[in-house]
C-alpha positions in Angstrom: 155.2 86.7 72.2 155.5 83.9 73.7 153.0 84.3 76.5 150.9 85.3 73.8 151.1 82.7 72.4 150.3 80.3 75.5 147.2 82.2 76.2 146.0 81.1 72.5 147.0 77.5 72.8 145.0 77.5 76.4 142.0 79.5 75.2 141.5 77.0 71.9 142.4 74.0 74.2 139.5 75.3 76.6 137.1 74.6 73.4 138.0 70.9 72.9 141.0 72.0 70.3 143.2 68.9 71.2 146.0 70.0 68.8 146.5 73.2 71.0 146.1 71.1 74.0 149.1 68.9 72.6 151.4 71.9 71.9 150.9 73.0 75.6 151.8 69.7 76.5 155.0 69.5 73.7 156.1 73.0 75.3 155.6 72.1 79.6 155.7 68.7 79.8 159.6 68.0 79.7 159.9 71.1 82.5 157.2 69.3 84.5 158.4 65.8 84.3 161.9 66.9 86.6 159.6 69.3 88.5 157.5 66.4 89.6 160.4 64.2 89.9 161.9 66.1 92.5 158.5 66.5 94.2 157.6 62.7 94.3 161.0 60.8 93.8 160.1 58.4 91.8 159.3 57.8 87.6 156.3 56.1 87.6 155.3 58.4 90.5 156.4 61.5 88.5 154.4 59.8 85.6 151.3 59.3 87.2 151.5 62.8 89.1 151.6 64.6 84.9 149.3 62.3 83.8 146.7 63.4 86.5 148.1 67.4 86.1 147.3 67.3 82.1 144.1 65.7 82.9 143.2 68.8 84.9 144.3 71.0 82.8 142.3 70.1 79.9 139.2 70.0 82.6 140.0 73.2 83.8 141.3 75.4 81.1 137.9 77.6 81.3 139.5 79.0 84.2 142.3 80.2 83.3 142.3 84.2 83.7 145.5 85.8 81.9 144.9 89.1 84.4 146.1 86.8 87.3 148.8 85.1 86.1 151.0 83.4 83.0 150.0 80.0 81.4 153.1 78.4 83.6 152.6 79.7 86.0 149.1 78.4 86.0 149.7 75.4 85.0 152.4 74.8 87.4 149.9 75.8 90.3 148.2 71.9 88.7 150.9 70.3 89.3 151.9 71.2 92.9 148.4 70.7 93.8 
């Protein structure tokens, strides 16, 4: 359900619906804050590397093809990158 549910939230952010955009961000962006900490050892390094990573996501959400792979694991793919 739940990956259901991520799919919606990205397909209605990918049309400019900011409130669906802020529940993807409510649901990863506590995961991807100590993901990026890790990756970049510092806060305001780890804040400027989600900032950057949301900002891509909302440009590229049009992408996203569910057949390929789950909304984290998409979105995760942004923030490694």
């Amino acid at each position: 359900m739940r990956r259901a549910e991520d799919v919606d939230l990205l397909a209605r952010a990918s049309e400019g619906d900011r409130i669906a955009f802020a529940a993807l961000y409510d649901r990863y962006a506590p995961r991807w804050y100590g993901l990026a900490l890790r990756i970049v050892g510092t806060g305001n390094d780890a804040d400027d590397v989600l900032q950057q990573t949301w900002m891509q996501v909302w440009e590229q959400a049009r992408s996203y093809d569910p057949s390929k792979a789950s909304v984290g694991a998409w979105l995760v793919v942004r923030l490694r990158s």
